[in-house]
N, C-alpha and C positions, 0 to 999 in steps of 0.2 A: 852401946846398944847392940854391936856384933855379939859379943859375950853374953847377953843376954840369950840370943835367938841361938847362939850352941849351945848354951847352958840348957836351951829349956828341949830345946832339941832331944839332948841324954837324958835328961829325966825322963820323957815322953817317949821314947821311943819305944820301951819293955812294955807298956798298957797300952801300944797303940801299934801293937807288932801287924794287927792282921790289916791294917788300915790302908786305900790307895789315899792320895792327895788330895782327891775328890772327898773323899769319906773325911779323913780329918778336918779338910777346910769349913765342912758341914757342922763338923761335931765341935770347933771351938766357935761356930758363928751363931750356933742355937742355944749352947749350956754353958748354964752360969758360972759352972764352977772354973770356965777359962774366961771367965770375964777380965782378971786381972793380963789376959793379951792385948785384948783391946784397950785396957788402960795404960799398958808399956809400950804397946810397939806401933809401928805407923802401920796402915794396909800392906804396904808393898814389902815390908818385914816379914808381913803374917803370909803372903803367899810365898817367899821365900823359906817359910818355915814348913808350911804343910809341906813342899818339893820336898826339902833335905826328910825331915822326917820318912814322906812315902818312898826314900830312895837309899836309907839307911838299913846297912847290913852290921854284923856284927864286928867283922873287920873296919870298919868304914873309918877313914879318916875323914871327922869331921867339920876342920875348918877348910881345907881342900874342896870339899865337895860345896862347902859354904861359900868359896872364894869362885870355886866354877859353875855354881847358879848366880849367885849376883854382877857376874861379869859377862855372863849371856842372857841374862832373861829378859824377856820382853812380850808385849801383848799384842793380841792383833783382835778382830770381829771378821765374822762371816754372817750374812745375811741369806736367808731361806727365804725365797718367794712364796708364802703359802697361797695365796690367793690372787690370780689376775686381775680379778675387777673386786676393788672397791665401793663404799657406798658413802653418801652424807644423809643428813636428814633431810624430807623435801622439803620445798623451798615455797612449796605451793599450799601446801595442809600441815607443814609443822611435824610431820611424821606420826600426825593424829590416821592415816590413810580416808580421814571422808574432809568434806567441806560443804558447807550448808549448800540446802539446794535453790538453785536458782528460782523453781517454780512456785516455793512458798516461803523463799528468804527464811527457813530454818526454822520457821516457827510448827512445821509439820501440818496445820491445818491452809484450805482454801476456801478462798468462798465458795457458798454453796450453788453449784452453774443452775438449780434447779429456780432458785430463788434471787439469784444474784446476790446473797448475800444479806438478803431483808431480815431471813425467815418468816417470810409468812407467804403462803400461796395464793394467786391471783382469784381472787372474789373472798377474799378474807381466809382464815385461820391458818394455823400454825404446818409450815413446809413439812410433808411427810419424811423428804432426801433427811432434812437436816435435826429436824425436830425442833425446828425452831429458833435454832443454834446460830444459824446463817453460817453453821463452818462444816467441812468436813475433810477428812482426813486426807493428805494427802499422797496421792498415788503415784508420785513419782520419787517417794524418799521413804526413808527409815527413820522416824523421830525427826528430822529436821533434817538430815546427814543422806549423803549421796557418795559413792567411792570416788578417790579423787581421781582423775584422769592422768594426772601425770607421773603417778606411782603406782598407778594401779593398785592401790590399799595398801601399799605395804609400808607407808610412811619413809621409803627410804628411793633416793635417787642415786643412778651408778655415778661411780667419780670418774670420768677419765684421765683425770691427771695421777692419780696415785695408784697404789697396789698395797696388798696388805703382806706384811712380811713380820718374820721372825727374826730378830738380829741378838746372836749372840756372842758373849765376851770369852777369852780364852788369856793365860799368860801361862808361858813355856820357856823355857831355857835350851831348849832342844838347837843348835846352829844350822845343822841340816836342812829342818823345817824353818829357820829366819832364813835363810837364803833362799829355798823355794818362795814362801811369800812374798820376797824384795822382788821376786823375780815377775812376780803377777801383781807388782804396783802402780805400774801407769796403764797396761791395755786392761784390768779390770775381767782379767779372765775368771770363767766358772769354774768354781772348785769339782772336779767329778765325785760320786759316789763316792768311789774307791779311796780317793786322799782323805775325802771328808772323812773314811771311815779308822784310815790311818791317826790323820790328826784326834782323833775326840779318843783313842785309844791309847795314845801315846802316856807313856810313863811319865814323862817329861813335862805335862800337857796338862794343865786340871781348869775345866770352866771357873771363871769369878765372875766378878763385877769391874766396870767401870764406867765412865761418864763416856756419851754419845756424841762424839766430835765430827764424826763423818755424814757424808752426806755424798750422794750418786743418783745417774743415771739410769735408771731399771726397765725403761722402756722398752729394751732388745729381750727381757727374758721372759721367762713364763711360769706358772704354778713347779714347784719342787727343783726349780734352780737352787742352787748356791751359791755365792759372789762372794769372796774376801772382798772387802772393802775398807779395812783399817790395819796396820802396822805402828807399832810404836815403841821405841829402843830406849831411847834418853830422855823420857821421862815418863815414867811407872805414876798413874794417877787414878789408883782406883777407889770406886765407892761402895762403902759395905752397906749395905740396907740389911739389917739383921729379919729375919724372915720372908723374906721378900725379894722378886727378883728386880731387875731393875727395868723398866718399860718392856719387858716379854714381847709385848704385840705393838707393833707402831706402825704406822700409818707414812709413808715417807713420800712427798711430792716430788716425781720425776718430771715435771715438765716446768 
């Protein structure tokens, strides 16, 4: 299978000269004509492949370069707090934001107070309120429907327990940056700007996919944090969802 992933290496390299890691990981995950990758090599092959390709030069020894990406590479996730406060649907209206109103149980009409209800007025004939009807409309709702109070119409209640975030995957061969990230494994420190802008830059560096094993505390940060939250060296398990990214937006319970 090594022989494979050099072989296709050299062939690919000359029509794929202008291409980062990122760019080719895209272009053999969306067109057919590399579908025969996906049929020969595992995941963790093919992001070994897009590196060596985005990192081949024309001098390039490339079972060397082959041999020193598969003997460092490895992935990690960083998570971006987009939003503080989360929401559910309410619990009280179903996230419809009304519920029927108490004053005519939703059917929209009352009796008529003029008539109590008879239709007809006191010494005979038909109540002028009601027209006879013994109903009328009621004035405390909309159709049957009243905003619900506990969500204020908006069909949605805050969550406290969660926060909405972006969490995304990365695998890199970079040593440098695995030692930084060992190094932010247990206190769960914030990635700043600055690294963040390092790492998502890195040559070495191309976003993928992989399965969501992690799981944290978020409760100390706030909207446009960043937090690594995943490392993982010895065993590369990623999952390709061919157009599609994998959960983009997730909802993660910190409490």
């Amino acid at each position: 299978m090594e022989s494979k992933i050099i072989n296709l290496s050299k062939k690919l390299y000359r029509s794929n000269r202008g291409l980062s890691p990122n760019d080719f990981y895209h272009t053999i995950r969306v067109n057919p004509h590399y579908q025969i990758i996906f049929d020969n090599l595992k995941p963790s092959e093919i992001a070994i492949l897009c590196l060596i390709v985005g990192n081949m030069k024309d001098d390039s020894d490339v079972e060397s370069l082959y041999n020193q990406i598969k003997g460092n590479i490895f992935v990690f996730s960083l998570v971006e707090i987009t939003d503080d406060v989360s929401y559910h649907t309410c619990s009280y209206c179903g996230a419809d934001g009304e519920v029927n109103c108490d004053n005519c149980n939703g059917n929209s009409e009352v009796d008529c107070p003029d008539c109590d209800g008879s239709g007809e007025r006191e010494g005979g004939g038909s109540c002028s309120n009601c027209r006879g009807d013994g109903k009328v409309d009621c004035k405390e709702c909309s159709r049957g429907y009243i905003t619900c109070e506990k969500c204020e119409g908006t069909g949605e209640e805050v969550d406290d327990n969660s926060k909405q975030i972006t969490q995304e995957f990365y695998v890199s061969y970079d040593s440098n940056l695995f030692n930084y990230l060992e190094m932010k494994l247990d206190d769960m420190d914030e990635i700043s700007q600055e690294n963040y802008s390092k790492i998502i830059k890195s040559r070495k560096t191309i976003k993928t996919f992989s399965e969501d094993g992690s799981s944290s505390d978020f409760d100390d940060y706030s909207s446009g944090d960043i937090i690594f939250v995943g490392l993982n060296k010895e065993e590369i398990d990623f999952l390709i969802q061919r157009g599609n990214f994998l959960n983009p937006m997730s909802i993660i319970s910190y409490l």
